[in-house]
C-alpha positions as CSV (number, residue, x, y, z in Angstrom):
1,X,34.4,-22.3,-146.8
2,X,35.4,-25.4,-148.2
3,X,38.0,-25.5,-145.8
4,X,35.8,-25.0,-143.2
5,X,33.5,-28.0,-144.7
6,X,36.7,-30.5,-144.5
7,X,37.6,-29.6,-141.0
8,X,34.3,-30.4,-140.0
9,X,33.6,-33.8,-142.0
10,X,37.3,-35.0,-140.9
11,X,36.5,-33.9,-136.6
12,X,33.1,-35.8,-137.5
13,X,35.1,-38.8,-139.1
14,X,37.9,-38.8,-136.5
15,X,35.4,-38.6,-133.5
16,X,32.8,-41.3,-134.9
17,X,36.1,-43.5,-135.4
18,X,37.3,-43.1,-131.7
19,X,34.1,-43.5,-130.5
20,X,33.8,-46.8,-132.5
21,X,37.3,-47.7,-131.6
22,X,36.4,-47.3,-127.8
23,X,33.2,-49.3,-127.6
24,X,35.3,-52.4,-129.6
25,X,37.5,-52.0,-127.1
26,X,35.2,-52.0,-123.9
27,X,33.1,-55.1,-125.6
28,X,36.9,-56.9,-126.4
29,X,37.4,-56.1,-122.5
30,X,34.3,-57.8,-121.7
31,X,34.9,-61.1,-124.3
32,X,38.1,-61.5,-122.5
33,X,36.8,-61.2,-118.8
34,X,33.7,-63.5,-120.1
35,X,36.2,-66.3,-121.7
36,X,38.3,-66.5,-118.7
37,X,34.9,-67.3,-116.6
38,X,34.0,-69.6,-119.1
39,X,37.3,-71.6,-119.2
40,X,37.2,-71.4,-115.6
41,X,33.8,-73.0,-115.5
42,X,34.4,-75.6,-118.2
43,X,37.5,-76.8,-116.0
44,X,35.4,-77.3,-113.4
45,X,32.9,-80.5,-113.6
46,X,29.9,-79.3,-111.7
47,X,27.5,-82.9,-112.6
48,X,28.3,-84.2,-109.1
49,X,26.8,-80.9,-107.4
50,X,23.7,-81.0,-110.0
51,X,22.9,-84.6,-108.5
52,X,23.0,-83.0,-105.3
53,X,20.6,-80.0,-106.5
54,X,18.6,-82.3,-108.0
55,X,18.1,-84.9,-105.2
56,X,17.9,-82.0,-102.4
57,X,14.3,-81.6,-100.5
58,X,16.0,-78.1,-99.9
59,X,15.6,-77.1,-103.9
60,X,13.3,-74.4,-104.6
61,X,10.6,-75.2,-106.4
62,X,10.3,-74.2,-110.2
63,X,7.3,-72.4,-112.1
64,X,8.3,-72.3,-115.9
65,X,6.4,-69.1,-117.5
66,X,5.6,-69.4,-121.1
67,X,3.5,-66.3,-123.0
68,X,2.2,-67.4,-126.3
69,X,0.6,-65.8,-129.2
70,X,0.0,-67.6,-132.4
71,X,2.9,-70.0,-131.4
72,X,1.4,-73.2,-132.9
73,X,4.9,-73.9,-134.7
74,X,6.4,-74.8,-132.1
75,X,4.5,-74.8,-128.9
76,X,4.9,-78.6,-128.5
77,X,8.8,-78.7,-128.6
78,X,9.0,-75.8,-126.4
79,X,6.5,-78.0,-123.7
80,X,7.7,-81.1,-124.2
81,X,11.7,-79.5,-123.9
82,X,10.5,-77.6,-120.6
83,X,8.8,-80.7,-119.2
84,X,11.9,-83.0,-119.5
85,X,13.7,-81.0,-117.1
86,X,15.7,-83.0,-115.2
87,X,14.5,-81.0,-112.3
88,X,12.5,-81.9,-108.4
89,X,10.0,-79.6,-108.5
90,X,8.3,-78.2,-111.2
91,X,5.4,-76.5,-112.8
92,X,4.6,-75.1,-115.8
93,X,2.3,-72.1,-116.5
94,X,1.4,-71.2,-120.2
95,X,-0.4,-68.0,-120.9
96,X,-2.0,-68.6,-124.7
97,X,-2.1,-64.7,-125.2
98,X,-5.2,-64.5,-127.8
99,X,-4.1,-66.9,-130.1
100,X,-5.5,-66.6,-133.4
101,X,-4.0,-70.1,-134.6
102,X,-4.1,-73.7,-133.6
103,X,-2.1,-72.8,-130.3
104,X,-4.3,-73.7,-127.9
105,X,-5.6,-76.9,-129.8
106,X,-2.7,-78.3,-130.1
107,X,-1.9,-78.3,-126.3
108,X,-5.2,-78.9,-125.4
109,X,-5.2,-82.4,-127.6
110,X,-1.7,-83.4,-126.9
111,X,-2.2,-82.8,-122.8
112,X,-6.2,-83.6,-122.5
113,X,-6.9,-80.0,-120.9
114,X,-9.9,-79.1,-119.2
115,X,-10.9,-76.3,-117.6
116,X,-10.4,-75.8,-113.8
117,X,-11.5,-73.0,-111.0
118,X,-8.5,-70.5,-110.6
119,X,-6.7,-70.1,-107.5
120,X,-4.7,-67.2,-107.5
121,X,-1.3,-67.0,-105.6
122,X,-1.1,-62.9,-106.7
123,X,-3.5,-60.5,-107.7
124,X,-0.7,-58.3,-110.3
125,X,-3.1,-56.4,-112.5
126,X,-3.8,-57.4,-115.7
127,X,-5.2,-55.7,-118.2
128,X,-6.4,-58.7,-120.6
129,X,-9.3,-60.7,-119.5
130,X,-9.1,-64.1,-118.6
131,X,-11.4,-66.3,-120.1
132,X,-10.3,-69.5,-118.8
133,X,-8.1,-71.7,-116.7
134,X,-6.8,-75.0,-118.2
135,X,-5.1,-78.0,-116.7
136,X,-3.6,-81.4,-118.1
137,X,-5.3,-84.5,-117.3
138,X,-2.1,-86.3,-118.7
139,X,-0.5,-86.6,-115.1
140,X,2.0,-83.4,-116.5
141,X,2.0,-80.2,-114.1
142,X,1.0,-78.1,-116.9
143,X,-1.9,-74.9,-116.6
144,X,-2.3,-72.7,-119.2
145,X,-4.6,-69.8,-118.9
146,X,-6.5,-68.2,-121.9
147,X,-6.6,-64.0,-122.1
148,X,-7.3,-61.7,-124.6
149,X,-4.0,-59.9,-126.1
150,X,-3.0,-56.1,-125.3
151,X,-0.3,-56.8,-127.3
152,X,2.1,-57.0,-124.4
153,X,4.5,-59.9,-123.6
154,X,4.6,-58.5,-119.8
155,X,0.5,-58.8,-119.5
156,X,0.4,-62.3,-120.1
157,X,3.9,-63.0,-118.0
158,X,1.9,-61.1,-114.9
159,X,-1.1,-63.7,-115.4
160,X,1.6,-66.3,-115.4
161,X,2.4,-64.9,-112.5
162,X,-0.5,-64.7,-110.8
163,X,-1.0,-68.5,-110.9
164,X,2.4,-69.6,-110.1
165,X,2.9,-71.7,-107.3
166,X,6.8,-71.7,-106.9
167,X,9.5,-69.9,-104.9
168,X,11.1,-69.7,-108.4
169,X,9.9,-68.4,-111.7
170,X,11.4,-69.0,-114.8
171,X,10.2,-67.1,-118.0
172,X,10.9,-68.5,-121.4
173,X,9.6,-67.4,-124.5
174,X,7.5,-70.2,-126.4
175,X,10.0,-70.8,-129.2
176,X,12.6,-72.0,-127.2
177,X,14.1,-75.3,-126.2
178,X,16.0,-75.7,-123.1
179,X,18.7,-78.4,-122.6
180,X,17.4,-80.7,-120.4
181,X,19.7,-79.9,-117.1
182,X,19.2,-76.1,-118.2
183,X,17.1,-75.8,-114.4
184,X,19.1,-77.7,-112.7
185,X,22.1,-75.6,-113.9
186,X,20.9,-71.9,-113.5
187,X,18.7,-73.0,-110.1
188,X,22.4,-73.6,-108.6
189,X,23.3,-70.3,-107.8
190,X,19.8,-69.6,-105.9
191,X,20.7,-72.9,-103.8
192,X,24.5,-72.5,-103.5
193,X,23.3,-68.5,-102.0
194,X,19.7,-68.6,-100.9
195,X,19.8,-65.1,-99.0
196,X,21.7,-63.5,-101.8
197,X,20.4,-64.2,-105.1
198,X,17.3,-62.5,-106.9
199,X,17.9,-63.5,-110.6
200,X,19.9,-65.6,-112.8
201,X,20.4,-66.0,-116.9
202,X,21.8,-68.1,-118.8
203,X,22.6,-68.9,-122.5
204,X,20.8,-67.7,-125.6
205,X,21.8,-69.7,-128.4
206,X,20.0,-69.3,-132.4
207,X,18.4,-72.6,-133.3
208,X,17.5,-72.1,-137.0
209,X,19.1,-75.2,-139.1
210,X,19.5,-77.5,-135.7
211,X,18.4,-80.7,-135.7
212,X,15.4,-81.0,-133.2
213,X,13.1,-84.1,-132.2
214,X,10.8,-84.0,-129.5
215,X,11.8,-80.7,-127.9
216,X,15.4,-81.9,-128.0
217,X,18.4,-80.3,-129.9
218,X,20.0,-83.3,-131.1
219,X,22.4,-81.3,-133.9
220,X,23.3,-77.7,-133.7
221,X,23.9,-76.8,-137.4
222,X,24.6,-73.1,-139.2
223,X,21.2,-71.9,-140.6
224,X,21.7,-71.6,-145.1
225,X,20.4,-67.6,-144.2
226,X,23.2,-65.1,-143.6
227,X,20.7,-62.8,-141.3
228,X,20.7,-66.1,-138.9
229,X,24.4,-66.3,-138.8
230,X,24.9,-62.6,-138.4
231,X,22.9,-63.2,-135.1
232,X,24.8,-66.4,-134.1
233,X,28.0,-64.4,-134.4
234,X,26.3,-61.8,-132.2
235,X,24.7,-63.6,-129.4
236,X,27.8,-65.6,-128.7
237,X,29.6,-62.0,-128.5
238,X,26.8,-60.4,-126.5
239,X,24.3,-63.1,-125.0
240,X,27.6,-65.5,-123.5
241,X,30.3,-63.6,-123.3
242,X,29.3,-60.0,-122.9
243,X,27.0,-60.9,-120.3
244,X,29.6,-62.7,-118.4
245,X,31.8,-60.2,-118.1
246,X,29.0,-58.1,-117.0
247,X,27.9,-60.3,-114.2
248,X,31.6,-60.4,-113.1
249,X,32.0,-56.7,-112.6
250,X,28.4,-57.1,-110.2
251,X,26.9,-55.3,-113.2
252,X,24.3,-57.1,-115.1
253,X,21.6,-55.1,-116.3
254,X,19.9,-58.0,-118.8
255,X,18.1,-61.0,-118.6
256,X,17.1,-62.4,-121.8
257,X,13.3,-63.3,-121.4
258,X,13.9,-66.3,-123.3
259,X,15.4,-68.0,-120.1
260,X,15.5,-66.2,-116.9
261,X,15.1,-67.3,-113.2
262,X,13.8,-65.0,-110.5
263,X,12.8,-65.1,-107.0
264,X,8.9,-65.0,-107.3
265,X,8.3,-63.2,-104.1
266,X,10.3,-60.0,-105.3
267,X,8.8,-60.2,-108.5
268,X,5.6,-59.8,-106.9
269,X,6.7,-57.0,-103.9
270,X,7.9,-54.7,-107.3
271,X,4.6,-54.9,-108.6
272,X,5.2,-57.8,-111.4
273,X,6.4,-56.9,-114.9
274,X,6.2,-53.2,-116.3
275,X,3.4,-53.0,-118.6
276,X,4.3,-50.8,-121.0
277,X,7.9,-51.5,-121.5
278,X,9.2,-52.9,-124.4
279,X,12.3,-54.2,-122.7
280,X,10.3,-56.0,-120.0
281,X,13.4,-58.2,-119.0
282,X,15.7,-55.6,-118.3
283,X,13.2,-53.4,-117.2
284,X,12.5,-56.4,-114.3
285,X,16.0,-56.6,-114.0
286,X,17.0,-52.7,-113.0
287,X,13.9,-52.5,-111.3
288,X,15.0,-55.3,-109.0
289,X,18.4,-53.7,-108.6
290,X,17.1,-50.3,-107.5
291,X,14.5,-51.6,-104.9
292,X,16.8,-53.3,-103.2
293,X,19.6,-50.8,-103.1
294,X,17.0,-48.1,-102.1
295,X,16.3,-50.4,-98.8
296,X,19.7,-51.6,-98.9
297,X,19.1,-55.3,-99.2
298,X,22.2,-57.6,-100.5
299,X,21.4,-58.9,-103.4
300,X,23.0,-60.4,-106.5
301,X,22.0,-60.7,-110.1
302,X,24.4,-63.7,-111.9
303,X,24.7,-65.5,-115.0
304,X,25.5,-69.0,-115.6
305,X,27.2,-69.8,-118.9
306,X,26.5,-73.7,-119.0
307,X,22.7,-73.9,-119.0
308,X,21.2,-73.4,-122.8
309,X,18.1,-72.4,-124.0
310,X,17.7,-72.1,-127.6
311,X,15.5,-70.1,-129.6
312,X,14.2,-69.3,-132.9
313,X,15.8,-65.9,-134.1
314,X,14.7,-63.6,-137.5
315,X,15.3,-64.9,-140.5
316,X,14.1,-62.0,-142.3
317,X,15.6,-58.9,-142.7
318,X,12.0,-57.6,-142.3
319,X,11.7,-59.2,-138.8
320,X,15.2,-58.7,-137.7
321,X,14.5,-54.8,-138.3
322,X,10.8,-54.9,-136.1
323,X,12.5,-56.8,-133.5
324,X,15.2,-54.5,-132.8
325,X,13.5,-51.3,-133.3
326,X,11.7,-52.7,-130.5
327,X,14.3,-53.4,-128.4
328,X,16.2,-49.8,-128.8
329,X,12.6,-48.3,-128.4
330,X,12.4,-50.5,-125.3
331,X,16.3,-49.5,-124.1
332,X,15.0,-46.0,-123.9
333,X,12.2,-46.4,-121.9
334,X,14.1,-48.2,-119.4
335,X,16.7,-45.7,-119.1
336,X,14.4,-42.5,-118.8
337,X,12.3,-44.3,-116.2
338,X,15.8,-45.1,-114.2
339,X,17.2,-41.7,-115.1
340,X,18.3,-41.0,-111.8
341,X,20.5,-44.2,-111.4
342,X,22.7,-43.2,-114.2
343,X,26.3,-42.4,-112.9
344,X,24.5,-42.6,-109.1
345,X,27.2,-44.7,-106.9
346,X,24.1,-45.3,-104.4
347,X,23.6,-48.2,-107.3
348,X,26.7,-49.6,-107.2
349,X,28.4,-50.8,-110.7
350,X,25.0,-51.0,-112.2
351,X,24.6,-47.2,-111.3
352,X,27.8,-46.3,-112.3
353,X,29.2,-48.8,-114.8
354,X,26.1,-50.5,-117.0
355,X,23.7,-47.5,-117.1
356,X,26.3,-45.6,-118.8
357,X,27.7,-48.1,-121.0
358,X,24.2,-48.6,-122.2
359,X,23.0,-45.0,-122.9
360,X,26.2,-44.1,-124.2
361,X,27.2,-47.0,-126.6
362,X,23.9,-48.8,-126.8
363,X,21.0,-46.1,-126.8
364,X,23.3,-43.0,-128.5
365,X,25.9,-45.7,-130.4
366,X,23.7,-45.7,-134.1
367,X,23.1,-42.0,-134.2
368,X,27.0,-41.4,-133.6
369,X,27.5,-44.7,-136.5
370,X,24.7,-43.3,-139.1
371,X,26.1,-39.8,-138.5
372,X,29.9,-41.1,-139.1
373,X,28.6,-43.4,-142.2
374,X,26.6,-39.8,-143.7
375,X,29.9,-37.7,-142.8
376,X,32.0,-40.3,-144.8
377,X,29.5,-40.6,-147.6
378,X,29.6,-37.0,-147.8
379,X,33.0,-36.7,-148.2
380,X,33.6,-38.7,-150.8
381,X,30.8,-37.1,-152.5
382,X,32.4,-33.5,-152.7
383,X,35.7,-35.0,-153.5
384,X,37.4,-34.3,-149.5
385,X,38.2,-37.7,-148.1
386,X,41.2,-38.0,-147.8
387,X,41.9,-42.0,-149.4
388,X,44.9,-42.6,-146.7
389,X,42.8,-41.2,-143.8
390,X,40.0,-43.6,-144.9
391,X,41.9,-46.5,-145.1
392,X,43.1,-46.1,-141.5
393,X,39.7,-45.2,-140.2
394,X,38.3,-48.2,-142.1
395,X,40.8,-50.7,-141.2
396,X,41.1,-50.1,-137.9
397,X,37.5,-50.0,-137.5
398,X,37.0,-53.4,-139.6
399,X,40.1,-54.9,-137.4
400,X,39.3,-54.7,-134.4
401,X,35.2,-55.5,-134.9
402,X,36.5,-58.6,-136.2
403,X,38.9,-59.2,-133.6
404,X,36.2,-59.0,-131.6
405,X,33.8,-61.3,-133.8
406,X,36.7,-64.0,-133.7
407,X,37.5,-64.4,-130.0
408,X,33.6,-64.9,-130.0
409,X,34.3,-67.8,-131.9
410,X,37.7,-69.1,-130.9
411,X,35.8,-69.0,-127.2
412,X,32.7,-71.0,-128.3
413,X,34.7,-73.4,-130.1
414,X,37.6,-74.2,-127.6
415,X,35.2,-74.5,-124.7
416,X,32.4,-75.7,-126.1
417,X,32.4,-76.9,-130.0
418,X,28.7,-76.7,-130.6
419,X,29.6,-76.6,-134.3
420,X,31.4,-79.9,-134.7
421,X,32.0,-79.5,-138.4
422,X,34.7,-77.7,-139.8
423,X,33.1,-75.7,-142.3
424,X,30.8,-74.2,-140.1
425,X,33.5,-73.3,-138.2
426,X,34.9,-71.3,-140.8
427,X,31.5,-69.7,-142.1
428,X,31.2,-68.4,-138.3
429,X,34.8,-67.0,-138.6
430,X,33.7,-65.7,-141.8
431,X,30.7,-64.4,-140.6
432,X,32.4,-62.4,-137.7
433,X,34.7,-60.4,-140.8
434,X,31.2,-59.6,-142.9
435,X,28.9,-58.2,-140.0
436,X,31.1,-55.2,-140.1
437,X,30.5,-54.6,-144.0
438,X,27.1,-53.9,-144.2
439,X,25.0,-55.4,-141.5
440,X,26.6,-53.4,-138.7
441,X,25.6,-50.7,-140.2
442,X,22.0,-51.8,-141.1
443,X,21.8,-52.5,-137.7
444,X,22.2,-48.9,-136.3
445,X,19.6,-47.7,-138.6
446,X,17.4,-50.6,-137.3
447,X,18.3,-49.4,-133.8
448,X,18.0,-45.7,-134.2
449,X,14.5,-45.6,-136.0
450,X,13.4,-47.2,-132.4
451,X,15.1,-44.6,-130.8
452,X,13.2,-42.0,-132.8
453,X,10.1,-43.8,-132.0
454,X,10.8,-43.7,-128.4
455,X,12.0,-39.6,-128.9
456,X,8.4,-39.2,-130.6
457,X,6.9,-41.2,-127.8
458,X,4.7,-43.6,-129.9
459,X,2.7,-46.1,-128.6
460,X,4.9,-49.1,-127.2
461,X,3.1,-52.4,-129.5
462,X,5.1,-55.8,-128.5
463,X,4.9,-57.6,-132.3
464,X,5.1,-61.4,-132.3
465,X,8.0,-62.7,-134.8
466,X,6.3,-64.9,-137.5
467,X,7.7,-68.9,-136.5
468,X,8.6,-71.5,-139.1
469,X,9.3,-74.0,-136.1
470,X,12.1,-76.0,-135.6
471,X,13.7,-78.7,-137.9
472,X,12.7,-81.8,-136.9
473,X,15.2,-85.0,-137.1
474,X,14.4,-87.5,-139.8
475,X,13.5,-90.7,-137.9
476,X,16.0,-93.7,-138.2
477,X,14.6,-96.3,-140.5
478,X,14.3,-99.8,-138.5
479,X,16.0,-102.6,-140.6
């Protein structure tokens, strides 16, 4: 029997180290393919053809979504960063999604809003009622429209929606700040290949600790919390270069819905934003994908790696663990409602490359990780591991994740040195080597409890993330 007992725990050990040993692999594949884009772009100077976007009578016009609920933190960077655009043509529609705080008094002092007859452009259903229609009398193209919360991010984008005026429609969540040629930037691609392009992303980037003054990030600085620089590391590894190499292989499956640009009128034909999903920006995104492959329309979906929006990210374990248990929760509903894409070539590399990436490594990767992390536990408890086995299974694992962690880094720094001090330099490095002992692993079990809430088919609830807002610059003293 106890034979028996250490075959098993050692296949279990063996296959949960190949399998993590595989996914490093595929995401170090991914890094690489994403670096060489980025190097590519960064040796190209693109300024001359943003003057040309931006002086164009040709350049789509821009409607700038922004959902809020209880944003007052920071609603009037996020604004006042979104209506600096360097950009022609531009409107902005916030949605103040039943607002229990100061949200909508703030805008409505700082812009002198009253209240206007709506004219819709789209009648997308909504299942919040709209109490009222706003609009600035401070010469800014800003509306904002007032509706009771369902407690769905996608209900108030659809209002958005539904007001919008644009060809364009970029959705940003309302604690982020975008650069301010971020439009300009990730508009290109819809000018550069009108027919062609549906959808373009660009950079997420964790603001906690930056230095901000009037919607502007004038310092990017290392938040003190290690849950912040946990998800620096990580959206560097996933949110620039992961997705890079993702839009390369003509497989992009995500948009963050912090910043994302889409053609309005498709968003429309496909019926607007799912309402139930929790993963409304991918969901938009494969949904996009498969109705145009069903009627065999060219399309691309691309991502820029210049333009950057940043946003406020967890700084709570607490909130980090609600906020992905959403997303995996989310990540399953997309992929049972797109079922029938999975491994399909009719869908092209989304169909057969993406989809199964995603429920493989993404949906199925923290059961396979808490089952290894149990099996190893176990082990040692009954006196069967093996202490040269686990040091090869543990080191291998803990190499290559931060391999992968420090061409991250090495990428970020050599192309675009965000982090201009040394020491936060090394804390990221450092921070690449810890994520693997410990929060990698807290991770999965975030990740797999929404899984098990998706299994158990609970009632999808879109939480807002409490905000501290952003640091603002201490003002320069006039001698």
């Amino acid at each position: 029997m106890r034979e028996v007992l250490v075959d098993v725990l050692l296949t279990m050990s063996w296959a949960v180290l190949g399998y993590t040993l595989l996914l490093d692999s595929v995401m170090l594949a991914l890094v690489l393919t994403g670096a060489r884009r980025v190097r590519a772009s960064r040796r190209w100077d693109g300024s001359e053809g943003h003057e040309e976007i931006f002086a164009s009578p040709l350049t789509p016009g821009v409607s700038v979504l922004i959902p809020a609920h209880d944003e007052e933190a920071g609603i009037l960077d996020t604004l006042g960063a979104v209506l600096a655009q360097r950009y022609p043509v531009l409107e902005v529609v916030l949605v103040d999604d039943g607002s229990t705080d100061r949200t909508f008094d703030k805008v409505a002092e700082r812009f002198g809003l009253v209240q206007v007859t709506a004219r819709p452009t789209a009648s997308l259903p909504v299942d919040g009622e709209i109490l009222s229609v706003h609009r600035a009398t401070t010469g800014d193209p800003l509306t904002v429209v007032r509706k009771t919360s369902v407690g769905r991010r996608s209900d108030a984008l659809n209002a958005a929606l539904n007001v919008a005026r644009h060809p364009l429609v970029c959705m940003v969540d309302a604690d982020s700040l975008l650069e301010p040629e971020a439009l300009v930037q990730v508009a290109r691609p819809f000018v550069e290949d009108p027919a062609n392009v549906v959808a373009s992303g660009g950079v997420i980037r964790a603001a906690n600790g930056a230095r901000v003054a009037r919607g502007s990030v004038l310092e990017p600085r290392l938040s003190s919390r290690w849950v912040v620089r946990f998800q620096v590391v990580e959206y560097l590894r996933s949110f620039l270069l992961g997705r890079t190499g993702w839009a390369d292989a003509n497989a992009l499956l995500i948009i963050s819905g912090a910043f994302g640009l889409f053609r309005r009128d498709l968003v429309v034909e496909v019926g607007g934003l799912d309402a139930l999903s929790l993963a409304e920006d991918a969901e938009l995104v494969v949904t996009l994908q498969e109705h145009l492959r069903r009627q065999r329309r060219p399309h691309r979906v691309v991502f820029v790696p210049e333009p950057v929006c940043w946003t406020e990210v967890p700084e709570t374990l607490a909130v980090l663990g609600r906020q992905r248990r959403r997303w995996s929760h989310g990540l399953a509903q997309l992929l049972w409602k797109h079922r029938r894409m999975i491994g399909n070539p009719r869908f092209g590399p989304v169909g057969v490359l993406a989809l199964p990436f995603f429920l493989l490594f993404e949906l199925l990767g923290p059961v396979v990780e808490v089952v290894g992390l149990v099996s190893v536990v176990l082990a040692a408890f009954l006196g069967l591991l093996d202490t040269g086995t686990a040091l090869v299974m543990v080191g291998l694992a803990l190499g290559l994740g931060t391999l992968l962690s420090t061409a991250a880094v090495a990428v970020e720094e050599f192309s675009y040195a965000r982090y201009t001090r040394g020491r936060e330099v090394g804390v990221l490095l450092l921070t690449g080597l810890l994520e693997n002992l410990g929060y990698r692993q807290l991770h999965a079990w975030f990740r797999l409890r929404g899984l098990v809430a998706a299994l158990m088919r609970r009632t999808p609830v879109w939480t807002a993330m409490p905000r501290t807002g952003f640091t603002e610059a201490e003002p320069v003293g006039v001698a």
